[in-house]
C-alpha positions as CSV (number, residue, x, y, z in Angstrom):
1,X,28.3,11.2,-4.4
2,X,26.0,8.7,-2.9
3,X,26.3,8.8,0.5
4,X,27.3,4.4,2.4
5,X,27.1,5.4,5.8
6,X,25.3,2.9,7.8
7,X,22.3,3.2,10.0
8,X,19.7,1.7,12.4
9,X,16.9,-0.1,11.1
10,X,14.5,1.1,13.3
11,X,10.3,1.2,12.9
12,X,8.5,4.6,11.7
13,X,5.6,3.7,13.0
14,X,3.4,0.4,13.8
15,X,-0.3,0.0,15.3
16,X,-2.2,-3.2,16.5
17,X,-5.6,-4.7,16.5
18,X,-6.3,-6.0,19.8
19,X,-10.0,-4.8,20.5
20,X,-12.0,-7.2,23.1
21,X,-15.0,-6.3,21.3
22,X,-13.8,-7.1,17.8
23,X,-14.4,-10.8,16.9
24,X,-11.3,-12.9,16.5
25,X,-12.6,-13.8,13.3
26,X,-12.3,-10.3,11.9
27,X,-8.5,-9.3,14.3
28,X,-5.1,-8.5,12.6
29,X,-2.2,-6.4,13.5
30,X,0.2,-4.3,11.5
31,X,3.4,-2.5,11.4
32,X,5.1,-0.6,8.9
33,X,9.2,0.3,9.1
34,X,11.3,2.1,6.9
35,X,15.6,2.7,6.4
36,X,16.7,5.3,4.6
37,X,19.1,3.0,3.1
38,X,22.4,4.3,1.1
39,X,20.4,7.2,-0.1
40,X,20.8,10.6,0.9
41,X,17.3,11.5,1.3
42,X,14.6,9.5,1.8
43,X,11.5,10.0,-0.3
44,X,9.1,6.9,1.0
45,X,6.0,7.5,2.9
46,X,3.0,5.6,4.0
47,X,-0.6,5.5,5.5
48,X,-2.3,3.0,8.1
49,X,-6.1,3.6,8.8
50,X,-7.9,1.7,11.0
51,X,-10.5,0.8,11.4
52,X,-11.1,2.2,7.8
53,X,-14.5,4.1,7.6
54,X,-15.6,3.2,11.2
55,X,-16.0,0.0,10.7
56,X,-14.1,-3.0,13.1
57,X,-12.1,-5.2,11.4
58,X,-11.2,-3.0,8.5
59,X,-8.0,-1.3,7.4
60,X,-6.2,1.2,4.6
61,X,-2.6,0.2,4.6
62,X,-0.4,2.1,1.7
63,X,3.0,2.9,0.7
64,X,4.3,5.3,-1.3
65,X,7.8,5.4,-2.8
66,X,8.5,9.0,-4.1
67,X,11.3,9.9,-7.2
68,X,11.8,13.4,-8.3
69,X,11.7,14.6,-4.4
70,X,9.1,13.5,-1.8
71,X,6.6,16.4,-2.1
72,X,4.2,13.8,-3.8
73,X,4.9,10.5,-2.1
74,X,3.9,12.9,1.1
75,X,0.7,14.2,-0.1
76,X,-0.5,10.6,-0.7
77,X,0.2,9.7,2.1
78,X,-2.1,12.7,4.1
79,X,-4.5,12.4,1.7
80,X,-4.8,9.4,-0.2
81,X,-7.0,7.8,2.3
82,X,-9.4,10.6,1.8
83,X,-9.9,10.4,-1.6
84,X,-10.9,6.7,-1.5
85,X,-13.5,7.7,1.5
86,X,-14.6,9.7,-1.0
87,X,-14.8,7.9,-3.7
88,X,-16.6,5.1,-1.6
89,X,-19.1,7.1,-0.6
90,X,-20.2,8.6,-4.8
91,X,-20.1,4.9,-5.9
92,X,-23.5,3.9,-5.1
93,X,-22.8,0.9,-6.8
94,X,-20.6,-0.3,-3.8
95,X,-18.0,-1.7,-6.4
96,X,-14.5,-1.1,-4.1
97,X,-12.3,-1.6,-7.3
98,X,-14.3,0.9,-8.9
99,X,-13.7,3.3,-5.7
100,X,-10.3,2.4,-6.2
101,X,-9.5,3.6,-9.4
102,X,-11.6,6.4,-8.7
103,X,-9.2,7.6,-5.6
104,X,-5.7,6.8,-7.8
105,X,-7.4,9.1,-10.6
106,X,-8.5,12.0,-7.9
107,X,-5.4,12.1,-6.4
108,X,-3.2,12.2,-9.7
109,X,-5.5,15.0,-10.9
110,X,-5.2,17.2,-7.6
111,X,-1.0,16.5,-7.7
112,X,-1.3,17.6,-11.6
113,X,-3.0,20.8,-10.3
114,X,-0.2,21.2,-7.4
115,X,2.2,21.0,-10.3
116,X,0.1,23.6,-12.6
117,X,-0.8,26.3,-9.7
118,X,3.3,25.9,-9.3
119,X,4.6,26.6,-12.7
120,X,6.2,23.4,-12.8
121,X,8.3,23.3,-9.4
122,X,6.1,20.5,-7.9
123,X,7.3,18.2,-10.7
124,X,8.0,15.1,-8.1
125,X,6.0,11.2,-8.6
126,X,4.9,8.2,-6.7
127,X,5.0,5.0,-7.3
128,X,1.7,3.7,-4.7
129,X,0.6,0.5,-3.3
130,X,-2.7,0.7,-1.6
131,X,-4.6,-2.5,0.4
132,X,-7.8,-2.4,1.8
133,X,-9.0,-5.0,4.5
134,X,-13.0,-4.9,4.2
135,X,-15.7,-6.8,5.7
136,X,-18.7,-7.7,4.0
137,X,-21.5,-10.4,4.1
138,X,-22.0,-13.2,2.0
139,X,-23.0,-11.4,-1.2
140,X,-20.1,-8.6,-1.0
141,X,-21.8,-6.0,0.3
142,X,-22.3,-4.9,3.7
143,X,-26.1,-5.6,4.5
144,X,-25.1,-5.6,8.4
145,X,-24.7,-1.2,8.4
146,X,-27.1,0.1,10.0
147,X,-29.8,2.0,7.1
148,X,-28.6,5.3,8.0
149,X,-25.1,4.7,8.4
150,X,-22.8,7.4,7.3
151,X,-18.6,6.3,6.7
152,X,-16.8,8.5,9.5
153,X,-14.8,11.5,7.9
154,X,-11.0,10.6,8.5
155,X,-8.4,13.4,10.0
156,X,-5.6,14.4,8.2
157,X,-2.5,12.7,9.0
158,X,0.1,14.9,11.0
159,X,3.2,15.7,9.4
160,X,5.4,13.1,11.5
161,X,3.9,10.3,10.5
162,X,0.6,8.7,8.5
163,X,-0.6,6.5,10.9
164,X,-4.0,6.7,12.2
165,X,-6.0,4.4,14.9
166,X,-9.6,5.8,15.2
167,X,-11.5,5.7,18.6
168,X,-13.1,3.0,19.4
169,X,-16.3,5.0,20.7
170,X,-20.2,4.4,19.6
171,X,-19.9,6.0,16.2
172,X,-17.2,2.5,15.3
173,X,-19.2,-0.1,13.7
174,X,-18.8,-3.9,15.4
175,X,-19.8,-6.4,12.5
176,X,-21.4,-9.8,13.5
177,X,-18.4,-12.2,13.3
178,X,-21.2,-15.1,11.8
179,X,-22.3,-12.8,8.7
180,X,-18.9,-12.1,7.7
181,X,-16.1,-12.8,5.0
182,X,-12.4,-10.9,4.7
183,X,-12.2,-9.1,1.3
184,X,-8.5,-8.2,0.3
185,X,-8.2,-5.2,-2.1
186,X,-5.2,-4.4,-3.9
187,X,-4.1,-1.8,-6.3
188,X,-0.9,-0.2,-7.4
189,X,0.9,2.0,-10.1
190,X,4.8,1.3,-10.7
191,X,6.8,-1.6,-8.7
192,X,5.3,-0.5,-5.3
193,X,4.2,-4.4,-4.9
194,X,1.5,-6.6,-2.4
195,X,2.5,-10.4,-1.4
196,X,-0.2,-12.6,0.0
197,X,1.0,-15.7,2.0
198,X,-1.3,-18.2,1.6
199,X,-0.5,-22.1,2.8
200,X,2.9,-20.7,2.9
201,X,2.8,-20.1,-0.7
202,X,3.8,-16.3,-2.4
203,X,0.4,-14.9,-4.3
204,X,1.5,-11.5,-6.0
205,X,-1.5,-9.3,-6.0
206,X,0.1,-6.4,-8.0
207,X,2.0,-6.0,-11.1
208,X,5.1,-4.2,-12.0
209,X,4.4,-1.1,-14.5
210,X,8.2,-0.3,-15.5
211,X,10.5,-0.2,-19.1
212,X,11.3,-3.6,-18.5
213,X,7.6,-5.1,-19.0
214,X,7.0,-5.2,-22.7
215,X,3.6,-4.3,-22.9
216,X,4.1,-1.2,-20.7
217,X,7.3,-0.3,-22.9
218,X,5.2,-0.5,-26.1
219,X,1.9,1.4,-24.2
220,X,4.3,4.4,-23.4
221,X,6.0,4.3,-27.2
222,X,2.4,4.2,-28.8
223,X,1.2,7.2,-26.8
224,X,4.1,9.1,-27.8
225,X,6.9,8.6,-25.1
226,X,10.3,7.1,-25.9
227,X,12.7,4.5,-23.7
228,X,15.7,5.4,-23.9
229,X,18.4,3.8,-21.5
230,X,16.0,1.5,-19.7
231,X,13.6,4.9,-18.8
232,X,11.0,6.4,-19.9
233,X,12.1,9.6,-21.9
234,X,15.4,8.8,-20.3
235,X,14.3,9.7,-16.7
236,X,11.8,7.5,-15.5
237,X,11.6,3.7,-14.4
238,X,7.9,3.1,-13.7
239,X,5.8,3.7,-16.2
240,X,2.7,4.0,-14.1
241,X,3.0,6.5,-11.2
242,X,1.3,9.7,-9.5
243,X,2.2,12.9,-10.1
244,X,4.9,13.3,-12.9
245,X,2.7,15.6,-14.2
246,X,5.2,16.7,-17.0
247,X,4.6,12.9,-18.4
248,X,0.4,12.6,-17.6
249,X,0.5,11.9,-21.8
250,X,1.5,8.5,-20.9
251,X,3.4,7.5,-17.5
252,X,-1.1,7.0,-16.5
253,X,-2.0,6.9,-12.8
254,X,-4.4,3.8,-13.4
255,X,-3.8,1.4,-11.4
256,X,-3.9,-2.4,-11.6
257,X,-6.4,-3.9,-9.5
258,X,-7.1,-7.4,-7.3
259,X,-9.9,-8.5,-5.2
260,X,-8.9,-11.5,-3.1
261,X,-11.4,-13.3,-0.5
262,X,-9.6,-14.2,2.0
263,X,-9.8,-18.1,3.5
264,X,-8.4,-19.5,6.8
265,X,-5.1,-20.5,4.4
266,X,-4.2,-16.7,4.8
267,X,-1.3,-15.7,7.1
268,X,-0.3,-12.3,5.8
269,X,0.2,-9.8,3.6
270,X,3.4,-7.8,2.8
271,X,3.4,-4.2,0.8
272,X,6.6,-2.8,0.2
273,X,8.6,-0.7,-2.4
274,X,11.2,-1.7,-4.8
275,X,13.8,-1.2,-2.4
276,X,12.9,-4.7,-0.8
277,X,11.8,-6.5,-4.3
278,X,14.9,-5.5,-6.3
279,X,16.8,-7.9,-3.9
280,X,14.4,-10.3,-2.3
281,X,11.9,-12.8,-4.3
282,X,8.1,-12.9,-3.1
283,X,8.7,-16.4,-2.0
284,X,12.2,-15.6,-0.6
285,X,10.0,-12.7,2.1
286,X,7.7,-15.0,2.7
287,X,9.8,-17.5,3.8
288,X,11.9,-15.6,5.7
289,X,8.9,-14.0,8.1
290,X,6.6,-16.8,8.4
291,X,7.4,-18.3,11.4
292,X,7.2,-14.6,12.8
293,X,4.1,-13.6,14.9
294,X,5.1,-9.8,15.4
295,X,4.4,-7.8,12.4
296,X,7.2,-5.2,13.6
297,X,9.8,-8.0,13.9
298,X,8.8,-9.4,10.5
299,X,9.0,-6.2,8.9
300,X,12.0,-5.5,10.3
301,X,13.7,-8.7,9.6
302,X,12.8,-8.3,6.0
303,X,14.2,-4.4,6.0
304,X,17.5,-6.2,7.6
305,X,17.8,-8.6,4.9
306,X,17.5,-6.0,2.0
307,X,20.1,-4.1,4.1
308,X,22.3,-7.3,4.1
309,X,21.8,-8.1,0.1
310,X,23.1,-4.0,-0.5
311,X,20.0,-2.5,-1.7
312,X,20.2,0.3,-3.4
313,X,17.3,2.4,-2.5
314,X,14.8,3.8,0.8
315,X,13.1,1.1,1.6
316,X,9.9,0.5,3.2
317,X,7.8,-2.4,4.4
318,X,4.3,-3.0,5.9
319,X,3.4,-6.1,7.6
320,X,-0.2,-6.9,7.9
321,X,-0.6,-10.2,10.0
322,X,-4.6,-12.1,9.2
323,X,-4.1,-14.7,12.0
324,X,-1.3,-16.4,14.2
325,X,1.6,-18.5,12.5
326,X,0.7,-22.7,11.8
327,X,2.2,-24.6,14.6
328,X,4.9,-26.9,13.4
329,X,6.1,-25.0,10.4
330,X,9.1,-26.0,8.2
331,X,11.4,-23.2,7.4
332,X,14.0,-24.9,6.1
C-alpha cells in the first residue's frame, strides 16, 4: 500500500553565487529541494557544480529521477559531472553539445557494466536533466583561458548530498565581464524537464521521451520493444533513460539537446522531475515564482504547490536564478 502520510517540505541542499570578484554580469544563485512526496521511498537525486571546471560564472546543475530503485539515479548524481569533464576535455573541437551526448553515453555504458558485473541485480534507471551555465566570448569559445589552462578535476560528491562549491583560490578562473556572453546548455532523457523564463514567458528547453509521444512510441516498436498499457514492454514510462540496462535495445540514453544564449530578457531557469510537471504547466511555475528573488523560496513554493495539486510522485526542483526579478511585475 502506498504510504499518504504527510511531510515537511524542506531543502536538500542549496548554494549561492555571491563572489566579490565575479562580475555581476556573469552572478546567479541556486537551490535545489526535494519531498519525498506520497511515496515510500524516494529515488530522486541531484548534482550542483560550481563553478564548473574552475571557471567563475559557470555551473553543472542536474537532476535525476530514479525508477526501478535509486542505485542509478545515485551514481549520476556522484559521477555524472565527471563524465562531462571528461568528455570536455577529448572534444578538441570544443562543441559542448557534443561533450554532452558524449557524458549521457559514458555514463549509460558504465551503469550497463554495473548491471553486467552484477548478474542483473543493478537493473534500476534514470530519467536525467542536465544544464550547464558557460561562459564564452563572442565566437563561442573561450579565447580568454589562459594557453595552458587545464579544467580542474572535480571531487566525488559525498554520499549525503551532490552539491559542490569549489574554492575560490588562484587555480579558479575570473573571466573579463566585457568579453563575455551566457551560454545555456540543456539536455535530457525521459520527462526530467528545463523551463527557461524569459520576458516572463515559459521556453521549454527539453523534450519529453515517454509512450505517450508518438514518434518515441513508434522508435521503441520499430527497434523491437512493445507498449503495452501505456509502458514500454509493460513496465516502463520514459522511453529514453539511463541504466535500464535490460531494455539498452531501445529505451536509448541519447539525449535531446539545446543551446540557448542567454539575453538580459532571462530571469531563470527551472529543472525538475515529473513529479512537479505531471501537475503544474511550464507557464503555470513560471508564474508562480517570478516575483521570487530567493531561489530556495521559489523552489520551495513550487514543491508546495505540487504538494497541494496531490502529486503522485518524489519530487524535485532546482532553481537557478540569472539576475534579480523586473520591478513592477504583474502576477495576476
Amino acid at each position: 500500500m502506498t504510504s499518504t502520510r504527510s511531510e515537511e517540505v524542506r531543502p536538500s541542499s542549496s548554494s549561492t553565487i555571491k563572489e566579490a570578484a565575479v562580475p555581476k554580469e556573469l552572478t546567479f544563485s541556486c537551490a535545489v529541494m526535494s519531498m519525498k512526496g506520497p511515496r515510500d521511498s524516494m529515488e530522486d537525486a541531484h548534482t550542483i557544480v560550481v563553478p564548473f571546471a574552475g571557471v567563475r560564472g559557470q555551473g553543472l546543475f542536474a537532476i535525476f529521477d530514479g525508477h526501478g530503485g535509486k542505485k542509478a539515479a545515485k551514481w549520476c548524481s556522484q559521477n555524472f559531472s565527471r563524465c562531462f569533464l571528461g568528455a570536455l576535455r577529448q572534444n578538441k573541437s570544443g562543441e559542448v553539445v557534443e561533450a554532452l551526448k558524449g557524458a549521457f553515453q559514458d555514463a549509460d555504458a558504465q551503469l550497463e557494466q554495473q548491471w553486467a558485473e552484477s548478474d542483473g541485480k543493478m537493473d534500476s534507471g534514470t530519467t536525467a536533466v542536465v544544464a550547464f551555465l558557460r561562459v564564452e566570448d563572442a565566437s563561442g569559445e573561450q579565447s580568454f583561458l589562459p594557453a595552458d589552462y587545464e579544467p580542474l578535476s572535480i571531487a566525488v560528491p559525498s554520499a549525503r548530498g551532490s552539491t559542490i562549491k569549489q574554492g575560490g583560490g588562484d587555480d579558479v578562473f575570473t573571466p573579463p565581464a566585457n568579453a563575455c556572453s551566457r551560454v545555456l546548455y540543456c539536455a535530457n532523457v525521459g520527462d526530467a524537464r528545463a523551463v527557461l523564463c524569459r520576458g516572463g514567458k515559459a521556453s521549454r528547453l527539453t523534450y519529453d521521451h515517454t509512450t505517450q509521444d508518438k514518434k518515441e512510441a513508434e522508435r521503441i516498436e520499430n527497434e523491437g520493444g512493445v507498449i503495452l498499457e501505456g509502458r514500454v514492454d509493460g513496465r516502463l514510462i520514459p522511453t529514453r533513460a539511463l541504466g535500464d540496462a535490460e531494455y539498452n535495445q531501445y529505451v536509448t540514453g541519447t539525449p535531446f539537446t539545446t543551446e540557448t544564449e542567454l539575453t538580459k530578457k532571462d530571469e531563470f531557469v527551472i529543472l525538475a522531475c515529473d513529479g512537479l510537471w505531471d501537475v503544474v504547466e511550464d507557464q503555470e511555475a513560471v508564474d508562480l515564482i517570478r516575483g521570487i528573488e530567493d531561489p530556495a523560496e521559489a523552489a520551495q513554493g513550487l514543491l508546495n504547490e505540487a504538494k497541494r495539486r496531490h502529486t503522485s510522485d518524489n519530487v524535485t526542483v532546482l532553481v537557478v536564478r540569472l539576475r534579480d526579478p523586473p520591478k513592477n511585475i504583474d502576477l495576476d
